[in-house]
Every structure is written in structure tokens, then in C-alpha cells.
C-alpha positions, 0 to 999 in steps of 0.5 A, a space after each residue: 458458492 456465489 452468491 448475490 449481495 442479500 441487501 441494499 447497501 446504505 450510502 457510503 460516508 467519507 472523511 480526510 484521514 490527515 485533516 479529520 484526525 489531526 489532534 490523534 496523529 501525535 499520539 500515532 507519532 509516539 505509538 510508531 516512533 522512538 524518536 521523533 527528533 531529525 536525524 542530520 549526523 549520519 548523511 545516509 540515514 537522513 531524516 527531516 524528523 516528525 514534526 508537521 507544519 501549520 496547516 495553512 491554506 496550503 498545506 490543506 490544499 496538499 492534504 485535500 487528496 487524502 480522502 477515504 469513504 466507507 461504502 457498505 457492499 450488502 452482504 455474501 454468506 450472512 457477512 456484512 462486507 464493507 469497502 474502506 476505499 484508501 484509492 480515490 486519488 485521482 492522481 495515484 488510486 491506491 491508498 499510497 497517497 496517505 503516506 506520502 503526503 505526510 513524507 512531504 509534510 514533513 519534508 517542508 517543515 524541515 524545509 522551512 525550518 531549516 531552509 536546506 533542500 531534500 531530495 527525497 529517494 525511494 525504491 519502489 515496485 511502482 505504486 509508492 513512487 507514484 504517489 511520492 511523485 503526485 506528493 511533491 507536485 503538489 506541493 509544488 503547485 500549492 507553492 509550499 515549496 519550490 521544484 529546488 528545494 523538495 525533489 523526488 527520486 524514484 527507482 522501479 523494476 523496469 517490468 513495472 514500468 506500466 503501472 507508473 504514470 505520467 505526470 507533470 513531473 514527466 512533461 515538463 522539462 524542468 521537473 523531469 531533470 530536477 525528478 529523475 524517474 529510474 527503471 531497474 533493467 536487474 532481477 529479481 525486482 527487489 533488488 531496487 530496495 538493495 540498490 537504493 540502499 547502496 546508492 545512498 550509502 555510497 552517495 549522500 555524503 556528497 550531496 550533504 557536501 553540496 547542500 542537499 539532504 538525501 532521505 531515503 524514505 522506506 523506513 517502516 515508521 515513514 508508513 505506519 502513522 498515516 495507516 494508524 487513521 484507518 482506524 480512527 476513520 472506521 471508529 467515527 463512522 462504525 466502531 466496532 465496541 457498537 457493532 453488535 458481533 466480530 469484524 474482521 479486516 482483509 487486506 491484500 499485501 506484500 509486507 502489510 504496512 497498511 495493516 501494521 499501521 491499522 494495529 498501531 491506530 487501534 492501539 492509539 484508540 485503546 489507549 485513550 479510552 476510546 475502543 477495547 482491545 475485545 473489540 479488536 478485528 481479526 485480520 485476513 492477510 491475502 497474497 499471491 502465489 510468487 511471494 506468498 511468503 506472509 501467508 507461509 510463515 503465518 502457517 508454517 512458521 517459515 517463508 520456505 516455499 516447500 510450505 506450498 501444497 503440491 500441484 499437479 498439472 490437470 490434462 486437458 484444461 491447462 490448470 494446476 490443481 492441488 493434490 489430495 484434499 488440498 489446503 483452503 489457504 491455497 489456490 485450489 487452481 492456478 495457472 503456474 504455481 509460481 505465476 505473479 499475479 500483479 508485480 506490485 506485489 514483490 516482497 520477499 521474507 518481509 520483516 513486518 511477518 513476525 509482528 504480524 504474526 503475533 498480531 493474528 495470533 493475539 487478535 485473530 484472524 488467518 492468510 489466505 493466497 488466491 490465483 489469477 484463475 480464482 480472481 477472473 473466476 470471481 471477477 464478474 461477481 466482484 465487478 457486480 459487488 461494486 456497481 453502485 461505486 462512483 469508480 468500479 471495475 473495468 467491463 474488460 478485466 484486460 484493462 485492469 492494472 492494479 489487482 489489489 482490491 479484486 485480490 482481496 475480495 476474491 480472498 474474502 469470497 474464498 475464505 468465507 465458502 472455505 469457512 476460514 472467517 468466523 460465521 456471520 462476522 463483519 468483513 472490512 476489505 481494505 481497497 487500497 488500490 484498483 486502476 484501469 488502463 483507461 485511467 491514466 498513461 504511462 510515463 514515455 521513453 523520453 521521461 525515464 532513465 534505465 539504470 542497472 548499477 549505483 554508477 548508473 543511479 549517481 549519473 542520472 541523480 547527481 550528474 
């Protein structure tokens, strides 16, 4: 079924997640956190600790990019849609950005505090990096710290690499040494999570030795506090006691820090009084068919892939189609059963399912897994959904680089004709990150360095 958006949509609200809700983010601290203290014992696992600086003109300067807006899309089916927008970056368009800027808040606190540099490291598939980069440059030229004293390392599967982008961090000569961009030549791509670790592991001992802090920063907790504003943000501009009926939350995810972080600010809320544990969304997880594995365990209770329907190659059309009645939490059509719909999207047996899970079970909600023939089948439906957004979709969906929110929309779309979502429930759809080709450009041969072994990663890092 396709149906046209049934109203106008209202106009969209906006706010800043780190400046609006700065008196809730040590209540998020403590919600996410056992020990918000530094860790300087163990080099390897290094951290600046919890503690924020003073938000002077600079440090608002660095957090002015973390913007959201809530931009009501009409409805489909009798449910309200609404876009929480987490992408308007211009510097990354995914909702990275909010996270990151809190990492390098942190860094500089620590940084002022103690005056001991740190060369903050992360393993990513493409968008966290890019956003940790767009973070230290700001804080670069918003003179908080300087290039020597915050440093970024970021390792990429090297298929990811047009999804990075060029910056001032890649132009200029200077930056580009001090903040090496690594692309992983290996497979599978998650690997570069293995390899940072062993680097780190095998490396920042030395570099404590020379006086300079490694923080390996993909850690669950670096993730979570920045996402617990959403829900702050969703309770200023329609909370959910008031909404009159059922919400629901969708997401398009690998390991769903974004909704884990969402949980935790819903937490905070309840906590203080502020909103029910009644009221609480339902959440729709949406995935795709190469690591389908969050849908899988929250269905089967396992990440094997025998969890899969079967599917058969359909004569004629160049589709598989899933056999017999077939399974609404899975493509009813895909192009390769394996196929990868965006690499952004690479996690594994993640260890954020069991939580999850248990989330969906308490407060409801389901998984759903959608294909790149669901996607372009929707595409032109989802493209008109966003027509009156300052920043839509591409008119050539060739253009399209980064598939999240069109993932989710089309999971939402699938969900509500399969009737997987309660009837007449409010749908949130977390836009945490759409870009096209003609949006940004990719970092050049000259400003990236391949690696495929920690050797390889200690050259480029530490000479």
C-alpha cells in the first residue's frame, strides 16, 4: 500500500542538545556511567574522565553544530510520522556529531586541567570518524586547544572510504600529519575494531612514555550520554505523557547506541519526575540484510543467519523472493540475500542486542530488516515525504551516500502495511544521518594512509 502524507504538516521546532539541556547531562552522566573519574593507571585504556569545561564563548562556539529539529511529516495509514532530524551538520549530516563533540569536550577539560596532550583514536566504519574529525577541527579554530595538544586517529575499512570527507583536517599539511586518516585494506571490515584495539594495546604505553595520552574512545558510555538528549529534546517539544496515545521510536541500526542513549535519557526523565515509565515508546529497530544480526536475536534469540527465511531466485526478474508465506520482519524481495545495503552499517553479534532486547521486551516494540529493492521501490514515496525539509533527498537516488534515514522510513512504511506497529500509534523516525554525492568530497589519495597490520598503524601514527 502507498499512501500520500493525509495533512500539512505543522512547522518543525529546533533546539541544541548539548547547550539546552546542560543542567540534565550530569544526571545522563551518572544514568550511563559507574565512574565518571579519569582513568591514567593503565595507558591502554586511557580516558580524560567525565567532566565538562566551562562553557565560555568557545566551548559554545564548539557545541553551536549540535542542532536537532523535530519536522512533522503528515501521516500514512492513520499514524503520525514525525522526522527527529540528528543530521543537520553540515560538516558530517549524521547524528555523530553529538557524541563527538562531547569526546572532545571532555578531551579539552582534561587538556586544561592537566596540560597533557591526547591523541584520541577510533576505529570506525566511516561516519564516527568523520565527526570526531569535524570535532577536534573545531575546536581547533575556536582556539580551545591547539593542533598538538587534541589529535585524532581514525582507521576506515578502505571500501568506506567514499563515505569520509575532506576537510581542513586533509588540506592542510600540517593537521593532515599531526591527524592521520588509516584505511584498513583486510576484511571483513570490522576488523578495524580488532586492529585498534591491538594497536592501542601494543602502543600507548610508549606514547604515555613521550607525553601523550591514547584514548581509544569506543566505549559504550563515550556514546550514550550525548543520545540520552533526545529524549529531553522529544519532552520539550511533545512529550509523550500529553500526546494523547502510543508513540513508537525507529531507528535504522548496527549496534543502536542511538537508541540505548534515547533509553537512558528516558530513564533520566522518569527519575526526576519528569515523564512516566507508561509512557514510554516502543521502539522499531530496522536493519539490513548483511548484518541483520539485532533483528535476528530479538526474533530468534540468536545472531545465526539459519534465522533467515529462505529465498528463492525468482525466473525472469533477477529477485529473490522469500518462500512460502514468508516472514513480515524480512525483505519480501531483495536483490542478494547477503547483499549490504550501505557499509556504514557493519556490526556483528553486537553486545548492545541483550540490552536491547530487554528494552523491546519491557517497553515494546519489534525489528524489522528491509532490502535495496524495498528502499528504491519507496524511494520516490520517501523523497515526497521530505519535500518541505530545508535539506531533502537527491532526485537521482545514485546520488545518495549515506542510507540511514531512507532505511528507516521504508522499515516504517513496511512495518506499518505489514501491521507490525500498534494501529494508529505515533511514529518518531530517528534521521540520524542522510548525504548525497554533491554534499561533500572525499578525502584524495594524498591525504590517507592504507594499513593492513598494527605495524603498519604505529608507522603512520607514531613514526
Amino acid at each position: 500500500m502507498i499512501s500520500e502524507p493525509a495533512t500539512i504538516a505543522p512547522p518543525a521546532r529546533s533546539g541544541n542538545l548539548l547547550t539546552d539541556f546542560a543542567e540534565l547531562l550530569p544526571r545522563a552522566v551518572a544514568e550511563c556511567v559507574t565512574d565518571p573519574a579519569p582513568v591514567t593507571g593503565d595507558p591502554a585504556r586511557f580516558s580524560p574522565g567525565f567532566d565538562l569545561p566551562r562553557p565560555d564563548a568557545g566551548v559554545q562556539r564548539l557545541y553551536s553544530a549540535a542542532t536537532t529539529r523535530w519536522c512533522p511529516l503528515g501521516e500514512y495509514a492513520g499514524h503520525r510520522l514525525t522526522l527527529l532530524d540528528l543530521a543537520s551538520n553540515p560538516g558530517t549530516h549524521t547524528t555523530k556529531t553529538f557524541a563527538s563533540l562531547l569526546i572532545v569536550a571532555r578531551a579539552i577539560a582534561y587538556i586544561r586541567r592537566t596540560g597533557e596532550p591526547i591523541t584520541i583514536f577510533s576505529p570506525t566504519s566511516a561516519n564516527k570518524g568523520t565527526a570526531l574529525r569535524d570535532a577536534v577541527l573545531r575546536a581547533i579554530e575556536a582556539e580551545l586547544v591547539t593542533p598538538e595538544q587534541l589529535r585524532v586517529v581514525i582507521l576506515a575499512p578502505e571500501s568506506c572510504r567514499d563515505k569520509l570527507r575532506a576537510s581542513r583536517m586533509s588540506t592542510d599539511s600540517t593537521l593532515r600529519e599531526l591527524n592521520p586518516l588509516l584505511l584498513y585494506r583486510g576484511a571483513p571490515a570490522e576488523s578495524v575494531k580488532r586492529l585498534g584495539r591491538e594497536f592501542v594495546d601494543a602502543h600507548a604505553g610508549q606514547l604515555k612514555r613521550e607525553g601523550r595520552n591514547l584514548w581509544f574512545s569506543l566505549e559504550l558510555a563515550n556514546y550514550l550520554i550525548a543520545d540520552t538528549a533526545r529524549a529531553f529534546f522529544e519532552h520539550a517539544v511533545d512529550p509523550t505523557d500529553v500526546s494523547g496515545g502510543p508513540r513508537w521510536h525507529a531507528h535504522a541500526v548496527s549496534s543502536a547506541f542511538g537508541m540505548l542513549g534515547y533509553h537512558h535519557g528516558r530513564t533520566v526523565l522518569e527519575d526526576a519526575g519528569l515523564a512516566t515509565p507508561a509512557s514510554r515508546p516502543a521502539t522499531l529497530l530496522v536493519q539490513h540484510m548483511a548484518t541483520a544480526d539485532m533483528v535476528l536475536s530479538l526474533r530468534t534469540g540468536s545472531f545465526e543467519r539459519h534465522g533467515l527465511p529462505r529465498y528463492s531466485a525468482e525466473p525472469g526478474t533477477g529477485l529473490h523472493r522469500q518462500d512460502g508465506e514468508g516472514d513480515p520482519h524480512f525483505p519480501t524481495t531483495t536483490y542478494d540475500p547477503d547483499e549490504t545495503l550501505d557499509p556504514t552499517f557493519y556490526t556483528r553479534r553486537p553486545a548492545t542486542s541483550p540490552a536491547m532486547n530487554e528494552l523491546i521486551g519491557r517497553f515494546g516494540g519489534d525489528g524489522i530488516v528491509v532490502s535495496l529493492h524495498e528502499c528504491l521501490h519507496r524511494y520516490p514515496e520517501i523523497r515526497a515525504m521530505l519535500a518541505g525539509h530545508e535539506r531533502g533527498l537527491p532526485v537521482d537516488v545514485r546520488g545518495l551516500r549515506e542510507w540511514s534515514l531512507v532505511m528507516a522510513l521504508t522499515g516504517v512504511l513496511n512495518a506499518v502495511d505489514r501491521g507490525l506497529i500498534t494501529p494508529g500509534a505515533d511514529i518518531v523516525v530517528h534521521g540520524s544521518g542522510w548525504y548525497s554525492a554533491d554534499e561533500y568530497q572525499p578525502p584524495g589519495e594524498s591525504s590517507t594512509t592504507t594499513v593492513t597490520t598494527v605495524d603498519d598503524i604505529a608507522a603512520a601514527v607514531i613514526g
